[in-house]
C-alpha positions as CSV (number, residue, x, y, z in Angstrom):
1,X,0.0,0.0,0.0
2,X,1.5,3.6,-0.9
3,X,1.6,6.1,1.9
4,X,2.2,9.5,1.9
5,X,5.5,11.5,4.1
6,X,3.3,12.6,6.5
7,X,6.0,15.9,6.9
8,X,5.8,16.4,3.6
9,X,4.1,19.5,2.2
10,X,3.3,21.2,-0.6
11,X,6.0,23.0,-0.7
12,X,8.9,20.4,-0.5
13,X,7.3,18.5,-3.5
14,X,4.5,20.1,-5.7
15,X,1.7,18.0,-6.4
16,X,0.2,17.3,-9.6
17,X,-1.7,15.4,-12.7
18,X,-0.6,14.8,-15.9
19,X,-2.6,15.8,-18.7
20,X,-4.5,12.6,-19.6
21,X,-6.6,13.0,-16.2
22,X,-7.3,16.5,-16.5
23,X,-7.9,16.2,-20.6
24,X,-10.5,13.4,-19.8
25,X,-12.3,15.3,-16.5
26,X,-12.6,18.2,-19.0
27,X,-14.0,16.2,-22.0
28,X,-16.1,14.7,-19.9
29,X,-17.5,18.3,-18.2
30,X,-18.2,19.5,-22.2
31,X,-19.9,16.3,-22.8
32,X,-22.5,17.6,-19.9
33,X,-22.9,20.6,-21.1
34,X,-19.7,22.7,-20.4
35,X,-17.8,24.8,-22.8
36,X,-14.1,24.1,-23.1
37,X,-13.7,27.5,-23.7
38,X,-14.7,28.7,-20.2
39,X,-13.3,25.7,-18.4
40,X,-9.9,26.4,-19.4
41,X,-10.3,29.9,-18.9
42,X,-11.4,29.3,-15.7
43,X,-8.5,27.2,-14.8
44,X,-5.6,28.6,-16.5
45,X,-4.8,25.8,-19.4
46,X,-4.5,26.2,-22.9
47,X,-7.1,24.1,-24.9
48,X,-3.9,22.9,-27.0
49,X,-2.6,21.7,-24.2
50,X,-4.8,19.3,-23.4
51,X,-3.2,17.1,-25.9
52,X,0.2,16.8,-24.4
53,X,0.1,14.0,-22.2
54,X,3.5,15.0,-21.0
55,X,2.3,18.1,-18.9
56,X,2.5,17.8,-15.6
57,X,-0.4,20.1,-14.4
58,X,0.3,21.4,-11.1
59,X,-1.8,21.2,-7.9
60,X,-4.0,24.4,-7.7
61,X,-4.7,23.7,-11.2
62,X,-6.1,20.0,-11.1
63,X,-8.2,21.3,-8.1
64,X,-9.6,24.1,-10.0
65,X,-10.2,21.4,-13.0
66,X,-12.8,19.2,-10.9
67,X,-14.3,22.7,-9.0
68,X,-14.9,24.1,-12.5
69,X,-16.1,21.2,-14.1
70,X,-18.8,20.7,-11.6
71,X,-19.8,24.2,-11.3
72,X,-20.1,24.3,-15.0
73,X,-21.8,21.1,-15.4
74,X,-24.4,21.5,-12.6
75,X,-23.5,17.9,-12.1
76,X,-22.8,17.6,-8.4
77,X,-22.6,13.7,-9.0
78,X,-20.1,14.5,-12.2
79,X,-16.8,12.4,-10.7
80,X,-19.3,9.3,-10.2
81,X,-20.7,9.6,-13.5
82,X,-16.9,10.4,-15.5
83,X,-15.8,7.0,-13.8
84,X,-18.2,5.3,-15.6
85,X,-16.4,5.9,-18.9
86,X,-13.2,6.1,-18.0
87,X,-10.1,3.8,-19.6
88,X,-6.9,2.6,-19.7
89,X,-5.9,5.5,-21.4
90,X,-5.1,8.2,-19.0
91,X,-2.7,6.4,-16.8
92,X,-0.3,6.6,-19.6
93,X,2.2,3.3,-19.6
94,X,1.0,2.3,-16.4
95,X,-2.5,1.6,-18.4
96,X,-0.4,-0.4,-20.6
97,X,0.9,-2.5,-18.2
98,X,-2.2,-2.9,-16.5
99,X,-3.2,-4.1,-20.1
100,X,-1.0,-6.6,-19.7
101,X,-1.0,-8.1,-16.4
102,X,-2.7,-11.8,-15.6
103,X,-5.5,-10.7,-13.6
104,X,-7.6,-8.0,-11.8
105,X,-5.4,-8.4,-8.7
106,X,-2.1,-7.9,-10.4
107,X,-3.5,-4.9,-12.1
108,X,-4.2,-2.7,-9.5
109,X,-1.5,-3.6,-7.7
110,X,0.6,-2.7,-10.3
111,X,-1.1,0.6,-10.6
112,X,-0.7,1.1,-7.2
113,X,2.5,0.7,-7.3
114,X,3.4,3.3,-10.1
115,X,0.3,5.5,-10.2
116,X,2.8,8.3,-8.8
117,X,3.8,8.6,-12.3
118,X,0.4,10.0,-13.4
119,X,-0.9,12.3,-10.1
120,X,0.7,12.3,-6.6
121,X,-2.6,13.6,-5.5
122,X,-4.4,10.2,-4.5
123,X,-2.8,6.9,-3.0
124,X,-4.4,3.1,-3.6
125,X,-3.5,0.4,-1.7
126,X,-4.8,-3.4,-1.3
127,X,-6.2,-5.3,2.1
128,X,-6.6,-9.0,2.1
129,X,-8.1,-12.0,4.0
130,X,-8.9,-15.6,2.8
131,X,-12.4,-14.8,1.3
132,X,-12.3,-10.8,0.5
133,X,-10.2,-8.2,-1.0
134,X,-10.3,-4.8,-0.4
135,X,-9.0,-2.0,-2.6
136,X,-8.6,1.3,-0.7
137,X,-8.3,4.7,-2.6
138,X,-6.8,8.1,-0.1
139,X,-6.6,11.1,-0.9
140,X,-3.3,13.1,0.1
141,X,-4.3,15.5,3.5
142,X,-3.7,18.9,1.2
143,X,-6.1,17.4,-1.5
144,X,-8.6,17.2,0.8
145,X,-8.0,20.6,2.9
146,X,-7.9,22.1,-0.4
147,X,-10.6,21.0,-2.2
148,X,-13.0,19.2,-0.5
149,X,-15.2,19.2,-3.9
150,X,-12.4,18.3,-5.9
151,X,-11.3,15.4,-3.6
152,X,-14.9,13.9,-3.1
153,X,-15.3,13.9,-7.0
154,X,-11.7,12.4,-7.8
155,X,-12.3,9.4,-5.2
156,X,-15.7,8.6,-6.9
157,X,-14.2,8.7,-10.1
158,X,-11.5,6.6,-9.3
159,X,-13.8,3.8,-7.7
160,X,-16.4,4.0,-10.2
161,X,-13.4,4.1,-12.8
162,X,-11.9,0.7,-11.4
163,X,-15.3,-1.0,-11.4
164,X,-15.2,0.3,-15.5
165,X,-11.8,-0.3,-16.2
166,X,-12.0,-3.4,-14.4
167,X,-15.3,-4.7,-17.1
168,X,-12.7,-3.4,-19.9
169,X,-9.8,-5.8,-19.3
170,X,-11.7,-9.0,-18.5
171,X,-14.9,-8.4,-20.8
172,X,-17.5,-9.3,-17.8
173,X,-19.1,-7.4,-15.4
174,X,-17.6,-7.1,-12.3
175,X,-19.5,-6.0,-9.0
176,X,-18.4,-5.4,-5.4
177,X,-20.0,-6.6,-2.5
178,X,-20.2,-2.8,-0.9
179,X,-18.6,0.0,-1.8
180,X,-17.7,2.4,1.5
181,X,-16.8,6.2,1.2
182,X,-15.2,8.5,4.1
183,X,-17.2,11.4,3.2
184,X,-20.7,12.1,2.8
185,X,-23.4,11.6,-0.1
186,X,-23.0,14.0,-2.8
187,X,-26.3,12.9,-4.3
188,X,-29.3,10.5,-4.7
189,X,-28.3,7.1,-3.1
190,X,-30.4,5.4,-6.2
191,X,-27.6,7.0,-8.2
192,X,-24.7,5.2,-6.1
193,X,-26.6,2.4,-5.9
194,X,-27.3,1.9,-9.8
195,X,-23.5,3.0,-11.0
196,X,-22.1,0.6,-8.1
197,X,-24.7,-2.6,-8.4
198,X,-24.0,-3.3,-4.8
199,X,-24.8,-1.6,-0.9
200,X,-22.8,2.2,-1.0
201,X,-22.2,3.4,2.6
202,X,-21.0,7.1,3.5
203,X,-19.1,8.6,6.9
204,X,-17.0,5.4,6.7
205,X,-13.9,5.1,7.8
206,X,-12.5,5.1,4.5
207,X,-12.7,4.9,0.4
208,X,-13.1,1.4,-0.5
209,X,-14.5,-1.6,-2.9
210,X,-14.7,-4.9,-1.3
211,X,-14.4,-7.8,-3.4
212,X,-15.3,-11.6,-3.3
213,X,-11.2,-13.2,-3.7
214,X,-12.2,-14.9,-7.0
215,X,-13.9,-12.2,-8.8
216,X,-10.4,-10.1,-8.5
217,X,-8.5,-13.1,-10.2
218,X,-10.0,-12.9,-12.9
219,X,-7.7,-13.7,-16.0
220,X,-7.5,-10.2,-18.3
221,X,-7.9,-10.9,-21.5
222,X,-5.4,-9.0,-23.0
223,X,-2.4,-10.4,-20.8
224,X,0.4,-10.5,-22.3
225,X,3.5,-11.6,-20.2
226,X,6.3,-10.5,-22.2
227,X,4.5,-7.0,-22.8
228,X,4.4,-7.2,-18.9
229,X,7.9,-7.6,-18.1
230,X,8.6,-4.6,-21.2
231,X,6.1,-2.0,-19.6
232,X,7.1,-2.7,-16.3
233,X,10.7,-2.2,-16.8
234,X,10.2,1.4,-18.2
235,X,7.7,2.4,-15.7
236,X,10.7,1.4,-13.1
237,X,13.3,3.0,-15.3
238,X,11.3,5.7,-14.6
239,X,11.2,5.7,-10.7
240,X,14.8,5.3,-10.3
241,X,16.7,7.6,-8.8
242,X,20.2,6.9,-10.0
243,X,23.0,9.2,-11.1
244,X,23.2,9.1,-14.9
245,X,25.0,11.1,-17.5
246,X,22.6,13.2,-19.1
247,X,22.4,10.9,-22.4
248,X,21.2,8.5,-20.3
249,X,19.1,10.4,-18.4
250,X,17.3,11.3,-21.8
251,X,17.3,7.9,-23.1
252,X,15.3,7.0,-20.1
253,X,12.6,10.0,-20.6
254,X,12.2,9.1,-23.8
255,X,11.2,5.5,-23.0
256,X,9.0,6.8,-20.6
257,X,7.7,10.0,-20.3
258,X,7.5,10.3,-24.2
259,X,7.5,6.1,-24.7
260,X,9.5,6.4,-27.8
261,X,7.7,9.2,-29.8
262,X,10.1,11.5,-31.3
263,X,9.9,14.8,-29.2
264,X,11.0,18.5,-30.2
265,X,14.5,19.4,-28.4
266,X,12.3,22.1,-26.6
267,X,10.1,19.6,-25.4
268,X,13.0,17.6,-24.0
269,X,14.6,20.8,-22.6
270,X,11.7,21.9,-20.8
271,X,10.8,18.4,-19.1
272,X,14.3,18.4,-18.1
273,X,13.9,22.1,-16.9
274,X,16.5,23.7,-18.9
275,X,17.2,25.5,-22.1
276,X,17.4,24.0,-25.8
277,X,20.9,25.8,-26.0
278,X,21.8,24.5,-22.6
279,X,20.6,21.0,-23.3
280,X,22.8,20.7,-26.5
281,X,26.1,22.3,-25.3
282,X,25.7,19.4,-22.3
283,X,25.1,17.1,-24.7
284,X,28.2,17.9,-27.4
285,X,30.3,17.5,-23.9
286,X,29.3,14.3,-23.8
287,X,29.7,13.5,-27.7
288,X,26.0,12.8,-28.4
289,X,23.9,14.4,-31.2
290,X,20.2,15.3,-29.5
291,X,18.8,13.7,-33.3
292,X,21.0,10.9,-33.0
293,X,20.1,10.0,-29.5
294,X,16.3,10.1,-30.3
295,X,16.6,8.3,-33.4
296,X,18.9,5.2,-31.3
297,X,16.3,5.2,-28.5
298,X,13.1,4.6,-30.8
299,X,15.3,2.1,-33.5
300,X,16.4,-0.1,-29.7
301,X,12.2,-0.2,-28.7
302,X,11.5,-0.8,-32.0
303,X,13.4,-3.9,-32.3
304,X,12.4,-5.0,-28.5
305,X,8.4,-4.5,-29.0
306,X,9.0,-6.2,-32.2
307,X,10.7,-9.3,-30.8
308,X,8.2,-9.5,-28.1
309,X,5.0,-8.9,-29.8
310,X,5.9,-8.9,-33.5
311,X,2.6,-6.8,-34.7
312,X,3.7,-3.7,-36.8
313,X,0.3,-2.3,-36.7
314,X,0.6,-2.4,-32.2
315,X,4.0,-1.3,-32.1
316,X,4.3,1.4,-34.6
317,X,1.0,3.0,-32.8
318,X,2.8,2.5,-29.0
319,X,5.7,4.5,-30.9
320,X,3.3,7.3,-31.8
321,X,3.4,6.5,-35.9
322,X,0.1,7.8,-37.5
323,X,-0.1,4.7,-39.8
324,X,1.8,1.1,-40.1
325,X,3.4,2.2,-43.6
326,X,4.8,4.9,-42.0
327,X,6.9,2.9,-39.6
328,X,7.3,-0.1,-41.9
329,X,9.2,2.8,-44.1
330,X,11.8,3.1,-40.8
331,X,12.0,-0.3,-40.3
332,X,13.4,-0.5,-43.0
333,X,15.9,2.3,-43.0
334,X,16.9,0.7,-39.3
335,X,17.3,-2.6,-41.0
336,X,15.0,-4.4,-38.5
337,X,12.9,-7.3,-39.2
């Protein structure tokens, strides 16, 4: 289970989201009868933005996203009602490896394990006895001081999103025996009670989805266990904290934070918060070409998601290629087969 430094503040470490969650609370809010427009007036983020899944979008912000949304929306049940579309998709790589994992179980746990990478706003964690298994969602103190509205709506999202995420991966419906929240009904219970399928108790002790044991190993149809072993050694690339030379150190962000897509130097430069001047002085030190590094990081995942799945059409989408030609074309010019 992930717990948060409890001396840790805002300060020391600045919270965030990336920009899949925000992008998907906010095409969700327009879908209700928001206007993009206004919504990202309102909270400060450029409407071309939203498709830059490498944004980090800080704290303040991704409060003001769900406080926005529902004024906007009237919808004071909107977090509950966005889980129940919500995918894969805007957990980034750890989505993919969730993809990929042998069961329900292994899934979240793995997404609890790396869900840091996406928002450091909410923690998940996992509880277990012989018959029941309990999947607990917290959000961080701040959160919660904050934005009490935000908060309540980003914990029924993210329970009503595991419920829907969960039917994704395995293709069946899966139900809870009770679903228990720490704070108190938003809304009509029917509402809870239809989204949920089960008993939804309020002024608990905490945010949680109890499970029958079984029902939580159930095989994922997608597994996939050599895609699992790929995804999460990137996503652990990605944690570490080791001292590497700064060619390394951008041959690891572009496995992860842009999984192999070709970036701008800028881009690079900015995640890496420096300038593009400054970026490729270091780099010449070093003896690397920014082009050349890029170009040697995509060919190497190229040749690895090729040996382990060996679909062109899955791999050249993963590396961000808008049709199979286009990367057959590189392939070629690589030499790979």
């Amino acid at each position: 289970m992930l717990l948060c430094d409890k001396n840790r503040t805002f300060r020391d470490k600045p919270m965030f989201s990336h920009m899949p969650i925000i992008q998907g609370i906010l095409y969700g809010a327009t879908q209700r009868g928001a206007r993009l427009s206004e919504l990202c007036n309102a909270i400060g983020i450029k409407a071309e933005d939203l498709g830059d899944s490498e944004i980090k979008v800080p704290f303040d912000q991704s409060c003001k996203t769900w406080e926005c949304s529902v004024r906007l929306t009237g919808d004071n049940l909107l977090g509950l009602h966005l889980g129940e579309t919500s995918t894969m998709s805007v957990l980034g790589i750890v989505g993919n490896l969730m993809q990929s994992s042998p069961d329900l179980l292994s899934a979240f746990e793995k997404m609890t394990n790396y869900i840091s990478v996406a928002t450091d706003m909410i923690h998940f964690g996992v509880k277990q006895n012989a018959h029941e298994i309990t999947l607990t969602c917290k959000p961080v103190s701040l959160f919660t001081k904050t934005s009490p509205v935000g908060a309540r709506h980003a914990i029924e999202q993210s329970l009503t999103g595991t419920l829907n995420v969960f039917s994704l991966l395995t293709g069946k419906k899966i139900k809870p025996l009770r679903t228990t929240f720490k704070h108190r009904r938003g809304g009509d219970i029917a509402e809870y009670q239809r989204v949920f399928g089960a008993e939804v108790l309020f002024n608990g002790a905490g945010n949680h989805l109890v499970f029958k044991r079984e029902d939580l190993l159930t095989p994922i149809v997608s597994r996939d266990r050599t895609l699992f072993a790929f995804f999460e050694k990137m996503l652990k690339e990605k944690k570490s904290t080791k001292k590497k030379s700064l060619s390394e150190q951008i041959k690891q962000l572009l496995r992860t934070d842009f999984q192999g897509q070709i970036p701008s130097l800028e881009a690079v430069a900015s995640r890496m918060n420096t300038t593009p001047r400054t970026l490729q002085r270091r780099l010449a030190s070093e003896g690397v070409a920014f082009r050349l590094l890029v170009t040697s990081v995509q060919k190497d995942l190229a040749q690895e998601l090729l040996r382990l799945n060996g679909s062109v059409s899955q791999v050249s989408g993963l590396l961000g290629y808008s049709d199979p030609s286009a990367f057959r074309r590189a392939s070629k010019k690589w030499n790979l087969k």
